[in-house]
C-alpha positions as a Markdown table, in Angstrom:
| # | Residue | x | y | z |
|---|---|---|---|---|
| 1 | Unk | -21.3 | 10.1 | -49.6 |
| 2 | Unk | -22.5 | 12.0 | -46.6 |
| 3 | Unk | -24.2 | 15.4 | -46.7 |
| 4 | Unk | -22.5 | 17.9 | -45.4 |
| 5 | Unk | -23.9 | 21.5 | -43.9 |
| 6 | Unk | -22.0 | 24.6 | -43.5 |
| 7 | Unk | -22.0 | 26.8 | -39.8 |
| 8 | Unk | -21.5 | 30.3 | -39.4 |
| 9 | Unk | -18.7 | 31.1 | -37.6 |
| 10 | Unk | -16.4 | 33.9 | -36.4 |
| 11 | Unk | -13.0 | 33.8 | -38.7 |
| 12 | Unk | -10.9 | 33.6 | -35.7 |
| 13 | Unk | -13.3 | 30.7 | -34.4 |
| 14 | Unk | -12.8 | 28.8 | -37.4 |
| 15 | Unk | -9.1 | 29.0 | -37.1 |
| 16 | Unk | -8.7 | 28.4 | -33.6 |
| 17 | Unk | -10.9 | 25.6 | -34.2 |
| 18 | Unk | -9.1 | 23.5 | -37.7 |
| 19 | Unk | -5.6 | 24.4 | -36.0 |
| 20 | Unk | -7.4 | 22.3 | -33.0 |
| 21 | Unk | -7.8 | 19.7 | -35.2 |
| 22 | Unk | -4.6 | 19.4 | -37.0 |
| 23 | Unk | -2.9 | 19.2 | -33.6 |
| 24 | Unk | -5.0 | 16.1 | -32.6 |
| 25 | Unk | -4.8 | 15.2 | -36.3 |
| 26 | Unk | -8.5 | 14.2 | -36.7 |
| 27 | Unk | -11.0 | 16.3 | -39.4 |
| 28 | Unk | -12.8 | 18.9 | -38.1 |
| 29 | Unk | -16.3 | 16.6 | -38.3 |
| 30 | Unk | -14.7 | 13.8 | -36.1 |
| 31 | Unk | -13.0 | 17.0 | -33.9 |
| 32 | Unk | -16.3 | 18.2 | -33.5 |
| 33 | Unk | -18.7 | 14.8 | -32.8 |
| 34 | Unk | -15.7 | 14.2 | -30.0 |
| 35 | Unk | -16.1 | 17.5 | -28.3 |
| 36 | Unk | -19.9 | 17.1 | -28.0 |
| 37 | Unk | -20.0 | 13.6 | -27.1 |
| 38 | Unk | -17.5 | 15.1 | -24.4 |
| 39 | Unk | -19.7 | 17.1 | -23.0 |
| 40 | Unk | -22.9 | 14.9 | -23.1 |
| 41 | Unk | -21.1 | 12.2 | -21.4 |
| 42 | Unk | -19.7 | 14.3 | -18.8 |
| 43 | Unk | -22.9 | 16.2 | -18.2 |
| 44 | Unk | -21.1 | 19.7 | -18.8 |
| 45 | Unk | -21.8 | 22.9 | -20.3 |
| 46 | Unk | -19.7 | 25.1 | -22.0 |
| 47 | Unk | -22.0 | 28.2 | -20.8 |
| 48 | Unk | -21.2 | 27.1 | -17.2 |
| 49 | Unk | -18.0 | 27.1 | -14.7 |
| 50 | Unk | -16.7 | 24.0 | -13.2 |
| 51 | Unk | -17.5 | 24.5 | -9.3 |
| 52 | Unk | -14.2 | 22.9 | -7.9 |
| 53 | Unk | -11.5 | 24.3 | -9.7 |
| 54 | Unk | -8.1 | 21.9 | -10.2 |
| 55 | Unk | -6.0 | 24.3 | -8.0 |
| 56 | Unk | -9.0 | 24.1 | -5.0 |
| 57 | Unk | -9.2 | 20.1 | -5.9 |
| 58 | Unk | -5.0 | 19.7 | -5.7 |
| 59 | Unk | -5.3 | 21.8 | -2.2 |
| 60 | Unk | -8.2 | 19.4 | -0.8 |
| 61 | Unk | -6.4 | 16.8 | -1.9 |
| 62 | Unk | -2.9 | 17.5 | -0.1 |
| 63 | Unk | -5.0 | 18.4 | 3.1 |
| 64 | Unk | -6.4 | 15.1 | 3.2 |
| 65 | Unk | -2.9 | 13.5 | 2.3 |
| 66 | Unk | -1.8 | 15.6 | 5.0 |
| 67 | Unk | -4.5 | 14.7 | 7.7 |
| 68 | Unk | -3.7 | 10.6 | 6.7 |
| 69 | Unk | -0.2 | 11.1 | 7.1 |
| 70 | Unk | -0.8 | 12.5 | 10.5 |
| 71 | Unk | -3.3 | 9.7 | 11.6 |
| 72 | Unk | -0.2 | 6.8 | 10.8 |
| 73 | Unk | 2.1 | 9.0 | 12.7 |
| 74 | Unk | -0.2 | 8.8 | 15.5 |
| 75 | Unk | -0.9 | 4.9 | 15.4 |
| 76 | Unk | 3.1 | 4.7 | 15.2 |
| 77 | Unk | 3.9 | 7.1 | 18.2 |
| 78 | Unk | 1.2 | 5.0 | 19.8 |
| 79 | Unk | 0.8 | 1.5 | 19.4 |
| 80 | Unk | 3.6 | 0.5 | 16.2 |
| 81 | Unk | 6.7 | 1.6 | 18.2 |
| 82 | Unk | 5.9 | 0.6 | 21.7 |
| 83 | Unk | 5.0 | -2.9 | 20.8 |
| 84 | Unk | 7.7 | -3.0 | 18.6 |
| 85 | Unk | 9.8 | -2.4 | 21.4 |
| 86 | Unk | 8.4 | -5.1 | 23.6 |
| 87 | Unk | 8.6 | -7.4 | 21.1 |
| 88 | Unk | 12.8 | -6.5 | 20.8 |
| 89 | Unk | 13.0 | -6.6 | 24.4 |
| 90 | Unk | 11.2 | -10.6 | 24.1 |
| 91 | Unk | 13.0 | -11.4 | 21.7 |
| 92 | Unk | 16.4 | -10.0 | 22.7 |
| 93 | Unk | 15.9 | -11.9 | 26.3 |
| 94 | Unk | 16.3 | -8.3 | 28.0 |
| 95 | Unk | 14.7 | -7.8 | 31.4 |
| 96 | Unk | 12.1 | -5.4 | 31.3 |
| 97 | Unk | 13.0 | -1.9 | 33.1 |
| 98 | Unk | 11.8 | -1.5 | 36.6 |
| 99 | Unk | 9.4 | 1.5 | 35.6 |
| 100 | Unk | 8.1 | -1.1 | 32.8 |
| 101 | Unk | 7.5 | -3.9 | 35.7 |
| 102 | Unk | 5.5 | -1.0 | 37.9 |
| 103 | Unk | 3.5 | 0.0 | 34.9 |
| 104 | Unk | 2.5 | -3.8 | 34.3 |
| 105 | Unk | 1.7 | -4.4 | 37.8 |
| 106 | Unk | -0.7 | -1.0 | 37.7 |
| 107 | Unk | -2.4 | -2.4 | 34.8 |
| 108 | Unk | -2.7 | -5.9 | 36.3 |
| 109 | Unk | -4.7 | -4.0 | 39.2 |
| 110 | Unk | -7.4 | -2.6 | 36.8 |
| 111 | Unk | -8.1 | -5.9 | 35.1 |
| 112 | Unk | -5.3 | -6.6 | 32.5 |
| 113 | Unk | -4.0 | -9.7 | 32.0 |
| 114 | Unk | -2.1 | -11.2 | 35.5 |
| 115 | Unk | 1.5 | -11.6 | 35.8 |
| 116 | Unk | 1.3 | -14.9 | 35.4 |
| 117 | Unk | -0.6 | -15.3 | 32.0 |
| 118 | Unk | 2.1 | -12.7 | 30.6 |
| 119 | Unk | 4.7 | -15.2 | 31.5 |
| 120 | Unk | 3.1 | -17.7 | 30.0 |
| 121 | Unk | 2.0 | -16.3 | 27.1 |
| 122 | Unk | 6.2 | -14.8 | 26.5 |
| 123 | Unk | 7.4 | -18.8 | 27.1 |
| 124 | Unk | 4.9 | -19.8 | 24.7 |
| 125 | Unk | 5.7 | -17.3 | 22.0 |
| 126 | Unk | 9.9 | -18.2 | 23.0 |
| 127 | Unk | 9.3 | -21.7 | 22.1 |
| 128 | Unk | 7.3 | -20.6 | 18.9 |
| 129 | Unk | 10.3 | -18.4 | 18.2 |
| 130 | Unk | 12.6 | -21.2 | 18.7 |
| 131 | Unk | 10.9 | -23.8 | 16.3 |
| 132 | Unk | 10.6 | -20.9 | 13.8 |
| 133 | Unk | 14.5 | -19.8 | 13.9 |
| 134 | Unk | 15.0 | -24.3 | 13.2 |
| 135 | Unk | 13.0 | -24.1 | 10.8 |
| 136 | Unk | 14.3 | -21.0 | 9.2 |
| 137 | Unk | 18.2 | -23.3 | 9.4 |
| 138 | Unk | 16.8 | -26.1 | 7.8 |
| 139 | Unk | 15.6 | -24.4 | 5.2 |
| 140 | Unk | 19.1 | -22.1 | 4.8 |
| 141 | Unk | 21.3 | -25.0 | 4.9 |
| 142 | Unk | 19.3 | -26.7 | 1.8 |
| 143 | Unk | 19.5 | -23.7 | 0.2 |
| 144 | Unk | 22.1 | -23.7 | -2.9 |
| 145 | Unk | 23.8 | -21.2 | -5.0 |
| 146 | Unk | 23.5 | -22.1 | -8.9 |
| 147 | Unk | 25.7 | -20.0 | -11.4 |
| 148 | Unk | 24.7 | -18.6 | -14.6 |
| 149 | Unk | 26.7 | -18.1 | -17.7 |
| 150 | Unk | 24.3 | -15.8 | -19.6 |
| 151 | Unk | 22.5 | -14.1 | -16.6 |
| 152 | Unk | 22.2 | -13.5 | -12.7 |
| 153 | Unk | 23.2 | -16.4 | -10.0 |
| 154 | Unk | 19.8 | -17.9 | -8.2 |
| 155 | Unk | 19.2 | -19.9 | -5.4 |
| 156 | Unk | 17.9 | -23.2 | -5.8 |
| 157 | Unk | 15.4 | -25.2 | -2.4 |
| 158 | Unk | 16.9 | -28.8 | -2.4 |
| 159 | Unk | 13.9 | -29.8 | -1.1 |
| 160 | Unk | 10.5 | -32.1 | -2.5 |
| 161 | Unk | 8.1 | -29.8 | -2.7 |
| 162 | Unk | 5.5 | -31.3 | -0.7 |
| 163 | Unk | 8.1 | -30.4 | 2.2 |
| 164 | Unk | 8.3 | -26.9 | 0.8 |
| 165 | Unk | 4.0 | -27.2 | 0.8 |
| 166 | Unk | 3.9 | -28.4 | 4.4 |
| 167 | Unk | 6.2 | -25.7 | 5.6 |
| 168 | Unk | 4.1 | -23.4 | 4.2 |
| 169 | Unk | 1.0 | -24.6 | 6.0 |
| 170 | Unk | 3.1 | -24.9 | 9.2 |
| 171 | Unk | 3.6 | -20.8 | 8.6 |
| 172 | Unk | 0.2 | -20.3 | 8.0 |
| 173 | Unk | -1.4 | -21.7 | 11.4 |
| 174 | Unk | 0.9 | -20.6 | 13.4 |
| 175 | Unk | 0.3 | -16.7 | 11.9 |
């Protein structure tokens, strides 16, 4: 049996402190090891304040949620939606806007890419496009439908997979 030692303590104190430890339903030794090792591993004392209070932490923390979601509106005003836009333009087969072709031929004269190498480089990424979108048919027309009593339909790949494997390399160098 272990000794056991007696503390002086307010009335109140002792209250506040056994209706502590019926709420975490622990005895008041283990209560009280806990809250010491608590403050021994944290490095804290109960005779000083915390410097950053939660309210001050929760309002650093929004302005830096804040500042972050104005950086990735930025780089979406700037570089996500205009490129997205060429690429719709590519894709689509559209003609690019005169004011577009005067902007390219401006950059052209301070050392961008030349006319030329864009046109190659939009043929190049067509014909990528193009094997992609037969690829993407093969693959949807040996895709099958399977019905399930007990549960949700799924598809099923009629395919060996060391086809599937090889189309998956295929993806991979061409990304």
């Amino acid at each position: 049996m272990t000794a056991k030692s007696r503390l002086q303590v307010k009335a109140h104190t002792a209250n506040r402190f056994r209706e502590f430890s019926k709420k975490n339903n622990s005895n008041q030794s283990q209560t009280l090891d806990l809250i010491l090792d608590f403050f021994e591993k944290n490095n804290l004392s109960p005779f000083e304040t915390l410097v950053p209070s939660k309210v001050s932490l929760e309002q650093l923390i929004k302005k830096r949620i804040d500042a972050v979601i104005a950086i990735l509106k930025n780089i979406e005003k700037t570089q996500t939606k205009p490129g997205f836009l060429m690429l719709e333009l590519l894709l689509e087969g559209r003609n690019l806007p005169a004011a577009s072709i005067k902007e390219k031929n401006k950059k052209t004269a301070t050392g961008e890419q030349s006319r030329e190498q864009l046109e190659l480089e939009i043929s190049r990424l067509q014909e990528a496009l193009k094997a992609t979108q037969k690829d993407l048919e093969y693959l949807l027309q040996q895709v099958e439908i399977k019905g399930n009593a007990f549960g949700a339909d799924y598809l099923k790949l009629n395919i060996p997979r060391t086809e599937f494997e090889q189309f998956k390399i295929a993806i991979k160098r061409k990304s």
